[in-house]
C-alpha positions in Angstrom: -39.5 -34.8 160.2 -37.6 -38.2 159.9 -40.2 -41.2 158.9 -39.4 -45.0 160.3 -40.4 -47.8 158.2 -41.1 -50.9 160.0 -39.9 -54.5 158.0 -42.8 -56.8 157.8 -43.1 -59.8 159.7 -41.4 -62.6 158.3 -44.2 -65.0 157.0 -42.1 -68.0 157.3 -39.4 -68.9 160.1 -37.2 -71.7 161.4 -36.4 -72.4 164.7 -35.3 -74.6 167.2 -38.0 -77.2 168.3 -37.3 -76.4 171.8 -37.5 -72.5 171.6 -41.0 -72.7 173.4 -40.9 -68.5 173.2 -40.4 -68.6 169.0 -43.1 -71.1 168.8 -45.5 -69.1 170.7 -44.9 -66.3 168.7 -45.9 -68.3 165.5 -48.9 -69.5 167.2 -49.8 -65.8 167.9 -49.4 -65.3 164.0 -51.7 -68.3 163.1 -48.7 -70.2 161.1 -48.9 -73.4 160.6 -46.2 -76.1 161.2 -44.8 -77.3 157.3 -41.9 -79.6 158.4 -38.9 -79.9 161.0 -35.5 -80.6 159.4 -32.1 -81.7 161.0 -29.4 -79.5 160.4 -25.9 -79.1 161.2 -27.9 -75.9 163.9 -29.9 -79.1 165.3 -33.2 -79.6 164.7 -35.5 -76.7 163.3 -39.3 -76.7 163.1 -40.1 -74.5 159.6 -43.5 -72.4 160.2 -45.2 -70.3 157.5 -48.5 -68.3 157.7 -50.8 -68.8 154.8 -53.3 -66.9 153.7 -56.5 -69.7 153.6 -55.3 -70.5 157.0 -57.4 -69.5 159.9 -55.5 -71.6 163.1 -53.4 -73.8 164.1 -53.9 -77.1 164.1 -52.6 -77.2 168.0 -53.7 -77.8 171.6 -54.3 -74.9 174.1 -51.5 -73.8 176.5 -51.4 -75.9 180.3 -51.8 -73.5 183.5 -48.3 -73.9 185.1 -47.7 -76.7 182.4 -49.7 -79.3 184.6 -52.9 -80.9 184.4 -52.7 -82.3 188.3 -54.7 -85.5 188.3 -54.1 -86.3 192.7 -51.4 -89.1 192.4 -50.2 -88.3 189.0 -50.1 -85.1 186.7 -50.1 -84.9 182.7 -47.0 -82.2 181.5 -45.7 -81.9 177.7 -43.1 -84.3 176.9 -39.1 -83.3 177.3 -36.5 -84.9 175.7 -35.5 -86.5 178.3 -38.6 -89.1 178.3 -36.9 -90.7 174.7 -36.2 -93.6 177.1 -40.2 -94.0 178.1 -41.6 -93.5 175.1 -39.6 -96.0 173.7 -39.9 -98.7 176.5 -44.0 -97.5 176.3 -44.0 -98.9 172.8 -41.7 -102.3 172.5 -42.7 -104.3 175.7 -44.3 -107.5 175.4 -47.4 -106.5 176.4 -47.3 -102.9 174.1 -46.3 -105.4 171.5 -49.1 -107.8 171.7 -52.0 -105.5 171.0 -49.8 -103.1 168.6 -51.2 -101.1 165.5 -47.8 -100.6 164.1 -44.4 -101.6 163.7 -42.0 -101.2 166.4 -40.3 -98.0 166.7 -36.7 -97.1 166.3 -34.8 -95.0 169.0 -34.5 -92.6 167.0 -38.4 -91.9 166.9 -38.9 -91.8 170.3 -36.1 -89.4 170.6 -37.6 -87.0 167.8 -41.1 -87.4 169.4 -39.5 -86.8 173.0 -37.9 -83.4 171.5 -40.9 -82.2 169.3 -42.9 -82.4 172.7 -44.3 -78.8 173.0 -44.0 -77.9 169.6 -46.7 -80.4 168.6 -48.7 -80.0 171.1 -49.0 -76.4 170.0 -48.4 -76.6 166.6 -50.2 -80.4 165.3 -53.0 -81.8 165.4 -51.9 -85.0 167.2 -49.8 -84.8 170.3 -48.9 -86.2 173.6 -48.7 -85.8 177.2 -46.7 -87.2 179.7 -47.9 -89.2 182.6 -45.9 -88.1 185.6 -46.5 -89.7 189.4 -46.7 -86.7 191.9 -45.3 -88.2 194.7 -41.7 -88.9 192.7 -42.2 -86.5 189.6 -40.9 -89.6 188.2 -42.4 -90.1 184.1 -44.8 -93.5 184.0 -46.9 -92.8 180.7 -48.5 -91.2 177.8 -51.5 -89.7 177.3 -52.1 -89.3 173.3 -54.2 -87.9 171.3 -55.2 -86.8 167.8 -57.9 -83.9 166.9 -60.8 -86.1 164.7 -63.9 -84.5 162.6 -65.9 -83.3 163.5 -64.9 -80.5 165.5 -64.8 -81.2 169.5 -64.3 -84.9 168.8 -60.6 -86.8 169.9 -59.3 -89.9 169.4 -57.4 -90.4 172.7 -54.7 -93.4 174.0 -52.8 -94.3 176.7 -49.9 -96.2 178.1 -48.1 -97.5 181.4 -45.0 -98.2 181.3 -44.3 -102.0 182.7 -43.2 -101.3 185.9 -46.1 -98.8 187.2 -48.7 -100.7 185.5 -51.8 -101.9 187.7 -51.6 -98.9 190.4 -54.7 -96.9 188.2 -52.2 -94.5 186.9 -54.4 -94.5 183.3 -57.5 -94.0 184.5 -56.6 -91.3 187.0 -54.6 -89.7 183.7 -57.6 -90.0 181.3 -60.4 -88.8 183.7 -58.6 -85.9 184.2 -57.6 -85.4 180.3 -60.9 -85.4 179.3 -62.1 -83.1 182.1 -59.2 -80.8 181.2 -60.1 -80.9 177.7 -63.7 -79.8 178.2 -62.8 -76.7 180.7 -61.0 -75.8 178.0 -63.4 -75.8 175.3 -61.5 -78.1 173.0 -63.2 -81.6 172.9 -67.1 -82.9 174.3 -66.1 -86.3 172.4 -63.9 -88.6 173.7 -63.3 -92.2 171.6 -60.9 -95.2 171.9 -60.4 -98.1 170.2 -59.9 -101.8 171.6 -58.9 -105.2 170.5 -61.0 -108.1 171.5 -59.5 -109.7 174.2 -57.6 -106.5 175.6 -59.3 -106.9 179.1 -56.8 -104.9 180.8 -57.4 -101.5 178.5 -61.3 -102.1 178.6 -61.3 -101.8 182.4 -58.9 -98.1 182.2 -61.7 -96.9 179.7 -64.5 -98.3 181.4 -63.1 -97.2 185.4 -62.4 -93.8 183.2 -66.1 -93.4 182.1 -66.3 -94.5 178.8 -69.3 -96.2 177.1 -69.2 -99.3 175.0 -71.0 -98.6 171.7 -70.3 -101.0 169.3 -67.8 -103.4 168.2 -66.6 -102.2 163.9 -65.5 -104.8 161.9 -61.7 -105.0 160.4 -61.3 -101.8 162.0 -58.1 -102.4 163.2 -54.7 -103.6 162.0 -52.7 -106.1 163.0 -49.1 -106.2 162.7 -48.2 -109.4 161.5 -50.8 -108.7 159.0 -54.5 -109.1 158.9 -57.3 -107.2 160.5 -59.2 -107.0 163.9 -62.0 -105.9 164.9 -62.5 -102.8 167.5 -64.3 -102.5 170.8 -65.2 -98.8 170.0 -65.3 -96.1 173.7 -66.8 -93.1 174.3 -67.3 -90.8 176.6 -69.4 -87.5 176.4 -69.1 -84.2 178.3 -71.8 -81.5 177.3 -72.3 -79.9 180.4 -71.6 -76.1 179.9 -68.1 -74.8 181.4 -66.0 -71.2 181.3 -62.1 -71.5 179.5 -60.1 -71.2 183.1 -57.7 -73.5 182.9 -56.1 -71.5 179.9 -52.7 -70.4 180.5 -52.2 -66.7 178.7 -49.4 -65.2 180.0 -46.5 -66.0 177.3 -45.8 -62.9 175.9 -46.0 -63.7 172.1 -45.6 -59.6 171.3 -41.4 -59.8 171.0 -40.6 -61.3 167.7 -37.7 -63.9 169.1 -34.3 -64.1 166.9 -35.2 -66.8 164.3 -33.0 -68.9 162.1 -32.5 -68.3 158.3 -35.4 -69.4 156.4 -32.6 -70.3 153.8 
């Protein structure tokens, strides 16, 4: 009687940051994203499963890859919004109230292309604003997992020519409702600049609750400190997980790239 031997899974692979079917499978395996490199193969995300590692640090999976928010839906980012994520970040206006330096091209490209891999694989991500009518890309929604657990630190941004229609607040409401149905925040915060009228009245039209104003909380570019007009917004009512999206099939080990 002949005996099969099956190899072991590999505990640490490489593949391409767009393979959304080889990232799933690592998410299945609870690895954990170490690093993505750029190679002469293009660029490869390197996962590895560890043993003191219970999750990933990631966001759940989108039903049908939309969150529909009536005249504007969130999807993960594609490379092809470089262009707006860039433009989101440099204009005057993004300038003015600007925690950090400008970014190059080339970040915006590499954020653009890591789309779907962090939002599955980091614990700060981003999702693309998109109006319905047009399916054309307007803004970001972003956001970053904080401690404790259930509690987000979430942005957002308009690009200059769609500002003023209520295309944030629309985008946020529906974030954070998203979020709760699926169990992943209650907490929502933001943080302002004094004199940011505009942003206070997305977060306030979006629900949120002044609580405070923190001192040097917030850095300025050209150097210096301001202070923060510090948002929340709290969902606790109870809800089911049925906006989950399980139907990748992360079973079939996709062909991966040397580990080497």
């Amino acid at each position: 009687m002949e005996h099969t031997v099956s190899a072991p899974e590999p505990t640490k692979v490489q593949v391409a940051v767009s393979d959304s079917a080889a990232i799933e499978w690592a998410v299945a395996r609870r690895m954990r994203l170490v690093e993505v490199r750029q190679t002469t193969s293009g660029h490869l995300a390197v996962m590895e499963k560890f043993d003191d590692w219970d999750a990933p640090d990631g966001f759940p999976l989108i039903k049908d890859g939309r969150i529909d928010a009536g005249d504007v839906y969130l999807r993960y980012l594609q490379p092809g919004d470089a262009d707006l994520v860039y433009e989101c970040d440099t204009d005057a206006l993004s300038r003015r109230w600007a925690l950090t330096s400008p970014p190059t091209r080339q970040y915006a490209e590499n954020m653009a292309r890591r789309g779907y891999l962090d939002w599955r694989l980091s614990y700060k991500s981003a999702l693309t604003i998109v109006q319905s009518s047009s399916n054309t890309p307007v803004g970001l929604i972003k956001v970053r997992k904080l401690v404790p657990p259930g509690v987000a630190d979430v942005g957002y941004q308009v690009h200059e020519r769609y500002r003023g229609l209520g295309y944030a607040v629309h985008a946020l409401q529906m974030f954070c409702t998203w979020s709760h149905q699926a169990q992943l925040f209650h907490r929502f915060e933001l943080g302002i600049k004094p004199g940011n009228t505009a942003s206070v009245r997305v977060a306030e039209k979006a629900g949120f609750v002044f609580e405070g104003r923190r001192s040097a909380r917030l850095v300025d570019v050209g150097g210096g400190y301001s202070d923060e007009l510090h948002y929340a917004k709290v969902i606790t009512a109870k809800c089911s997980a049925s906006v989950l999206n399980n139907d990748t099939n992360s079973d079939v080990a996709p062909a991966f790239v040397s580990t080497h």
